[in-house]
C-alpha positions, 0 to 999 in steps of 0.5 A: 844444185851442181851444173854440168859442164862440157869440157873440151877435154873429155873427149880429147884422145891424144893417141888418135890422129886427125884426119890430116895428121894422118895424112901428113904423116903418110905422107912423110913415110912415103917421101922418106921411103923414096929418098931411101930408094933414089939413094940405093938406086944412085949407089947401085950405080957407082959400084960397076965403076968402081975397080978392083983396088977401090973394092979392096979398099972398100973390103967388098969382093967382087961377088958381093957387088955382083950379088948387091948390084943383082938386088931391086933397089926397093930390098935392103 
């Protein structure tokens, strides 16, 4: 007569995440995305200083900083 065995393995579901996974993982995308935004936030900053030469040579008119300077720093 065969015995029926449990194996931890048959409930095993390796596309879901445990609780904590989750978390972490959230966790992570949330200080990925601030890091995004300090850095935007930082560079949105430089460009006042920058002078007309410094905008030529960056190939970037003076209207497109004023239109990247007018964006919150949460949009690309």
């Amino acid at each position: 007569m065969p015995v029926a065995v449990h194996h931890p393995m048959i409930n095993y579901q390796p596309d879901r995440l445990s609780l904590t996974a989750r978390g972490v993982a959230l966790a992570d995308r949330i200080g990925r995305t601030l890091r995004l935004w300090r850095s935007r936030i930082r560079e949105r900053q430089a460009f006042p200083i920058l002078g007309d030469r410094d905008l030529h040579d960056l190939r970037v008119t003076r209207w497109e900083l004023e239109n990247e300077l007018r964006k919150p720093f949460w949009r690309d």
